[in-house]
C-alpha positions as CSV (number, residue, x, y, z in Angstrom):
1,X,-5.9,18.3,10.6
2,X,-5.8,22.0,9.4
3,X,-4.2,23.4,6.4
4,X,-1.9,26.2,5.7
5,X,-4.1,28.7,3.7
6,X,-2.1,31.9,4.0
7,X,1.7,33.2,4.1
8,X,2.7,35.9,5.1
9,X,5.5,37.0,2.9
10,X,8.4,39.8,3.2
11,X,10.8,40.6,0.7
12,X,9.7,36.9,-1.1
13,X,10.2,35.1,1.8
14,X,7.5,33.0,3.5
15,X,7.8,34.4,7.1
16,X,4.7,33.3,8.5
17,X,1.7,30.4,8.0
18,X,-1.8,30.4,9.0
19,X,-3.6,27.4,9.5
20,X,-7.2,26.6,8.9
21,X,-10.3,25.3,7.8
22,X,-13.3,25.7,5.4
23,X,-16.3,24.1,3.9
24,X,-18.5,25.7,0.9
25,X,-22.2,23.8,1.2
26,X,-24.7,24.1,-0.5
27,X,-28.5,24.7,1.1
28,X,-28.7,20.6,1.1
29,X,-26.3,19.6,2.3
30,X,-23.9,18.7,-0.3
31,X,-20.2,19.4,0.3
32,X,-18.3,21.5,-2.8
33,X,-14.9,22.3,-1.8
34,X,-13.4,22.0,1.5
35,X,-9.7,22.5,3.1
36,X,-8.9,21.2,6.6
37,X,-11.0,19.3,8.4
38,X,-15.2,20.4,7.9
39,X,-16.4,18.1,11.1
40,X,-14.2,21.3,12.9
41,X,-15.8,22.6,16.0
42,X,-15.7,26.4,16.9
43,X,-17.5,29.3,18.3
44,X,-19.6,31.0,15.0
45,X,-18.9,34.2,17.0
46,X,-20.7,37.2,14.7
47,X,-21.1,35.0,11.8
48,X,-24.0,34.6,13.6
49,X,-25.9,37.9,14.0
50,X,-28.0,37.3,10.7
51,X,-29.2,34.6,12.7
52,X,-29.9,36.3,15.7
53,X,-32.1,39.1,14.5
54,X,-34.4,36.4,12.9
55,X,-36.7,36.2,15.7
56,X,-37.2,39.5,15.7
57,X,-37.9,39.6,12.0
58,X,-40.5,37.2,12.3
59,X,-42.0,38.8,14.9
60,X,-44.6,42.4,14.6
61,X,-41.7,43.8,16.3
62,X,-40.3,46.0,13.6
63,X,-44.0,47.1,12.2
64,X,-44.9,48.3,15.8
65,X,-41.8,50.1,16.5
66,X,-41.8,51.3,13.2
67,X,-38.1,50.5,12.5
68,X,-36.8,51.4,9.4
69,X,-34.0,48.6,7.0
70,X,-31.2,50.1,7.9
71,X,-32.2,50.0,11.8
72,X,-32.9,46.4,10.9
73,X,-29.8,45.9,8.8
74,X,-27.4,47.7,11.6
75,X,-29.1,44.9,14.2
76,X,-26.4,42.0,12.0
77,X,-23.8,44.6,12.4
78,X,-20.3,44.3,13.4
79,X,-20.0,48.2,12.8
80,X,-17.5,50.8,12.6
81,X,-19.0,53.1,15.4
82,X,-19.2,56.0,12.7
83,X,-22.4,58.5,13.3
84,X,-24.5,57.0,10.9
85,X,-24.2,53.7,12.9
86,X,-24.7,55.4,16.4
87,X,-27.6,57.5,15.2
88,X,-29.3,53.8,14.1
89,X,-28.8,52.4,17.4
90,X,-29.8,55.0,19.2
91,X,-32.8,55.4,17.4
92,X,-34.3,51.7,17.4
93,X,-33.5,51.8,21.5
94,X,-35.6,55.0,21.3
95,X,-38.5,53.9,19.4
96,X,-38.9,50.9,21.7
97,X,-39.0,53.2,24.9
98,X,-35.3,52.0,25.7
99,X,-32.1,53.7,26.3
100,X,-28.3,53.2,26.0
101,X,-28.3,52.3,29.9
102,X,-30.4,49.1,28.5
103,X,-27.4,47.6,26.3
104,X,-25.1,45.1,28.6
105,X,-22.6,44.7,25.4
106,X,-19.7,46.7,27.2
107,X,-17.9,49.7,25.6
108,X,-15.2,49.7,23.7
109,X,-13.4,52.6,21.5
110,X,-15.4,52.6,17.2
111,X,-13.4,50.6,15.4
112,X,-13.3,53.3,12.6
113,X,-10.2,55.2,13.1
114,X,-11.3,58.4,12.2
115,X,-14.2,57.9,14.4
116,X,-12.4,57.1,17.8
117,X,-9.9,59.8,17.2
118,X,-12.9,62.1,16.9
119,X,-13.7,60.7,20.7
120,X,-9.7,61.5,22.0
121,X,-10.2,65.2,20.0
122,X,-13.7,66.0,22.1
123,X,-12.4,63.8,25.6
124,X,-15.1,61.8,25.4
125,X,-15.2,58.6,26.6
126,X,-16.7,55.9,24.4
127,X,-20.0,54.5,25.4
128,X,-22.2,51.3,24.9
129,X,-23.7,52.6,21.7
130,X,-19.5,52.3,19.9
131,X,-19.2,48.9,21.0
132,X,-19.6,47.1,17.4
133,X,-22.3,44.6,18.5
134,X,-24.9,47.3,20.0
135,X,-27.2,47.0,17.1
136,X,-27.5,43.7,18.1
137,X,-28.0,44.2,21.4
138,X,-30.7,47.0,20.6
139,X,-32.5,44.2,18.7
140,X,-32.5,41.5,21.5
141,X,-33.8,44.3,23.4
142,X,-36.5,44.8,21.4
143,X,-37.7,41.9,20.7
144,X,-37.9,41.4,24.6
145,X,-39.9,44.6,24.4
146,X,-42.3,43.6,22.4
147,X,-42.5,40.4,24.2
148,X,-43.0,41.7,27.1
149,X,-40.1,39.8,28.6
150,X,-37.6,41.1,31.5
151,X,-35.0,43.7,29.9
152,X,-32.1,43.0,32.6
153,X,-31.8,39.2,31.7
154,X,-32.2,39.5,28.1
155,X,-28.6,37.7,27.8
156,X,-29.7,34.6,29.5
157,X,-29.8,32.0,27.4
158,X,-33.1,30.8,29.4
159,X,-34.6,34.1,28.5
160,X,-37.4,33.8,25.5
161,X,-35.4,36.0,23.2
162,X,-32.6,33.5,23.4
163,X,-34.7,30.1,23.2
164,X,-35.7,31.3,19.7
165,X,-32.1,32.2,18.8
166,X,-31.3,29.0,19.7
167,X,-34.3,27.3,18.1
168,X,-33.5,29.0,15.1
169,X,-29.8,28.2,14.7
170,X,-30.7,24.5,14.8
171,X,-33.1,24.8,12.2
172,X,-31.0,26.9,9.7
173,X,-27.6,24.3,10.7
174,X,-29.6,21.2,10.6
175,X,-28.0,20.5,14.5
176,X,-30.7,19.4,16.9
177,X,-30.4,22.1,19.7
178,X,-28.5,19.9,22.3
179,X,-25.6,19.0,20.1
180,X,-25.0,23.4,19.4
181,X,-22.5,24.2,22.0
182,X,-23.5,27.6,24.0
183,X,-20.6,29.9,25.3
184,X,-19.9,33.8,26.4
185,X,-19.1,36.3,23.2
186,X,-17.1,38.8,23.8
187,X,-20.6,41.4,24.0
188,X,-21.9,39.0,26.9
189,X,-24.6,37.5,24.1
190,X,-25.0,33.8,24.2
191,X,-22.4,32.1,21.3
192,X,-22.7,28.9,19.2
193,X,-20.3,26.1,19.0
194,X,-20.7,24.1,15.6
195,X,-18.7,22.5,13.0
196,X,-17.7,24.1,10.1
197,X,-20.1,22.2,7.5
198,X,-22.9,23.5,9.5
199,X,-22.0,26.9,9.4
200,X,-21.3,26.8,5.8
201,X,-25.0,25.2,5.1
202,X,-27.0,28.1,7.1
203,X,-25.3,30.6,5.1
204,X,-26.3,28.7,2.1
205,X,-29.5,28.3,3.3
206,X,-29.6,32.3,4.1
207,X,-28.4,33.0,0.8
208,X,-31.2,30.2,-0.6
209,X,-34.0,32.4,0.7
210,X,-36.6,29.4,1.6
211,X,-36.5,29.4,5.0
212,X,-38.3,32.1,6.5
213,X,-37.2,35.3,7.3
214,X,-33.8,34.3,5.2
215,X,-34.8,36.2,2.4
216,X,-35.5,39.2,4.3
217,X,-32.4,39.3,6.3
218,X,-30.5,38.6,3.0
219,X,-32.2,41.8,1.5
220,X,-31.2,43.8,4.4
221,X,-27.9,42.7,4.2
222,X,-27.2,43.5,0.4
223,X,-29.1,46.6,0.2
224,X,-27.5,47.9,3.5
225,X,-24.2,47.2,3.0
226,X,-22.8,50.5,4.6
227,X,-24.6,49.2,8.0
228,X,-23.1,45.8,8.0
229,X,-19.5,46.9,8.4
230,X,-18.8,50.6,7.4
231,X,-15.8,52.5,5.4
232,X,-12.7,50.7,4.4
233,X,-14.3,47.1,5.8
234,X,-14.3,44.1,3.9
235,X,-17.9,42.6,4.3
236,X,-19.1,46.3,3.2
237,X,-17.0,46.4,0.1
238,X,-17.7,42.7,-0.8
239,X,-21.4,42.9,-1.0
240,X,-21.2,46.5,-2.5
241,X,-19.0,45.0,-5.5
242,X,-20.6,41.7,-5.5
243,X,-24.1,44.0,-6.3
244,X,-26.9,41.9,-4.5
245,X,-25.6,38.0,-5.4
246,X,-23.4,38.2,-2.0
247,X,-23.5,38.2,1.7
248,X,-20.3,38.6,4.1
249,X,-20.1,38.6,7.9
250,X,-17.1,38.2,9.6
251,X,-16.6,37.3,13.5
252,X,-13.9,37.5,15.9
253,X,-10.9,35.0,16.0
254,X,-10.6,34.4,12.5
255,X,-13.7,33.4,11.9
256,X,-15.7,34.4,8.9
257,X,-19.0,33.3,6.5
258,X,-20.0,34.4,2.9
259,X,-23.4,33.2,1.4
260,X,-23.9,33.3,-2.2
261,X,-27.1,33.2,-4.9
262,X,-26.6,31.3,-7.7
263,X,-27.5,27.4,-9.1
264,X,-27.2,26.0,-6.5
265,X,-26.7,28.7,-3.6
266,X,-24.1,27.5,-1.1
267,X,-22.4,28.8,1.8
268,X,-18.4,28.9,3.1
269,X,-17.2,28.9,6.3
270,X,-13.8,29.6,7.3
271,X,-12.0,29.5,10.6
272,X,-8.3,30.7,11.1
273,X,-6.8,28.7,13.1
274,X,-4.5,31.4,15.0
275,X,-7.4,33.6,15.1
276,X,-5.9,35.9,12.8
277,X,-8.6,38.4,10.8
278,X,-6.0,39.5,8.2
279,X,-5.6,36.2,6.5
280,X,-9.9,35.5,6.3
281,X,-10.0,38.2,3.5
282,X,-7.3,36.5,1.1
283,X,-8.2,33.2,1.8
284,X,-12.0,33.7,1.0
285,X,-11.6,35.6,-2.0
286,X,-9.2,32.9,-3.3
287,X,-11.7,30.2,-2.9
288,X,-14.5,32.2,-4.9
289,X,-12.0,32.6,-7.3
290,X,-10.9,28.9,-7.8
291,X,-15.0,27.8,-7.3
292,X,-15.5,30.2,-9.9
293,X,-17.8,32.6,-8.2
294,X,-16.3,35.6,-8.5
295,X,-15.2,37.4,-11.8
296,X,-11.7,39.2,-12.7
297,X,-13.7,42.6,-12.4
298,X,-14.6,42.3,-9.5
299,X,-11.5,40.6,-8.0
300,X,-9.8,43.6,-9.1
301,X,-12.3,45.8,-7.5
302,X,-11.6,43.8,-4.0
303,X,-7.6,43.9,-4.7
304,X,-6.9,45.5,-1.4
305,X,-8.2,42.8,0.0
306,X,-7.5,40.1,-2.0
307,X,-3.6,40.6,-1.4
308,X,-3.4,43.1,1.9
309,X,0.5,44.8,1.9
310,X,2.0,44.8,5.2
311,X,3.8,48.3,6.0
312,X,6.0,49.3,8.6
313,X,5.7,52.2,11.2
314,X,7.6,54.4,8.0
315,X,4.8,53.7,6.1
316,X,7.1,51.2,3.9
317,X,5.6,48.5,2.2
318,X,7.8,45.3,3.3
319,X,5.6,42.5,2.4
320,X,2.1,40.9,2.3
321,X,-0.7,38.2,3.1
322,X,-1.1,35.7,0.5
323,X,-4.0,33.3,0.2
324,X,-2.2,29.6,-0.6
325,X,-5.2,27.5,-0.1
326,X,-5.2,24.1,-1.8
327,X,-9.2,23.6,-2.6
328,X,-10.6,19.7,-2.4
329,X,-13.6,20.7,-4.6
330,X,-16.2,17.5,-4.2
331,X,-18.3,18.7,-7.1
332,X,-18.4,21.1,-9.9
């Protein structure tokens, strides 16, 4: 059964729950803290995109195309559509003798507020390259590039690019590839379906480096922070303050993973039940907190986060998300 992790309060009273559930594993498989139910099935949705470039990382892809780390690092992005994120995109399709027409992820307006207003000021219409998951896409393309493999089915989960997704998201979850559900994301891309212990263990297993190209991804990941996410977004400011120890990713319908370096590295996984974003950011803080893996500095430094105020359409500040997760830690 789920538990209630978050309330939303106003004016000190509880007004709303969210329900969930969360496992922190480490890289072998031991449980450390959990809340709900860990054998908890759901879609990893971009939680998985450090995952997903893999292939390509292992791959001469990136030395032939000559693709710089942040071209790599915006290919695990859920981005913000700013320039700096478009002009990456557009660049790695260009470089592999591809073009925005190539991308099947759909447009959508950037997420980045200033950015998408920037679009209504010039009437332009937004494009396949603002859709947050085109740096993936560019990378499946690529990859299929280099392989020589059909472009227009590079979404087909019987394509080659997709078989060693798959392949690789049962090695790093420990699931043999026929018990990882497969459905549609909401870019077209192939999904996975797996409980939350496994999720939790490939982000320890990210953040543990052994498993090749883990480390490499991880790198990408910390050192490209600003590609990851963009301004004002949670998984950029995390690894930003958590300065190289910390990966965040967060996916669509409350779904969202954090690896972590340290003796022993391990991984969490947490899935909102309602699907609600604005309670993953409170709740994951508060688990680093009580696990001990974050310090007061730099809870401070995420305090926007760690306790989001709600306002109303005055601009009035009439309440807020609080995390109120009650942690089954397993081991110390």
């Amino acid at each position: 059964m789920s538990a209630i992790v978050a309330e939303v309060v106003r004016n000190g009273r509880v007004e709303s729950v969210h329900r969930g559930h969360l496992a922190v594993v480490t890289a072998d498989g031991e449980l450390v803290a959990s809340s709900g139910e860990v054998t908890t099935r759901t879609y990893m949705r971009s939680t998985g995109k450090p995952f997903q470039v893999m292939p390509l990382l292992l791959s001469e892809a990136a030395r032939v195309f000559g693709l710089t780390d942040k071209e790599l690092a915006v290919m695990i992005a859920s981005h913000n559509g700013e320039p700096f994120h478009l002009q990456a995109v557009a660049s790695i399709l260009q470089k592999a003798g591809l073009n925005p027409a190539h991308l099947r992820c759909g447009a959508h307006p950037p997420l980045d507020e200033s950015s998408a207003m920037e679009l209504v000021r010039q009437n332009q219409q937004p494009t396949a390259l603002h859709n947050n998951c085109s740096g993936k896409h560019a990378g499946m393309l690529t990859l299929a590039a280099h392989l020589g493999a059909p472009l227009d089915t590079y979404l087909d989960p019987a394509h080659p690019v997709q078989v060693e997704i798959k392949a690789g998201i049962s090695q790093f979850s420990g699931l043999p590839e026929e018990k990882i559900g497969v459905g549609i994301d909401g870019c077209s891309a192939p999904v996975f379906y797996l409980p939350m212990f496994n999720m939790a263990r490939m982000y320890a297993r990210l953040s543990q480096g052994e498993l090749p190209p883990a480390a490499r991804v991880f790198e990408l990941m910390v050192q490209n922070p600003e590609m990851i996410a963009g301004s004002r977004r949670f998984d950029t400011a995390f690894m930003q303050v958590m300065r190289g120890t910390a990966v965040s990713k967060v996916g669509a319908e409350g779904v969202r993973c954090i690896g972590l370096r340290g003796e022993p590295p391990v991984g969490l996984a947490l899935k909102i039940e309602d699907g609600a974003r604005r309670a993953t950011e409170p709740v994951v803080l508060e688990v680093l907190r009580q696990l001990h893996l974050i310090s007061a500095r730099q809870l401070e430094e995420l305090s926007d986060f760690a306790r989001p105020v709600l306002r109303n359409h005055a601009g009035l500040e009439v309440g807020t998300v609080r995390a109120t997760v009650d942690l089954q830690q397993t081991q110390t």
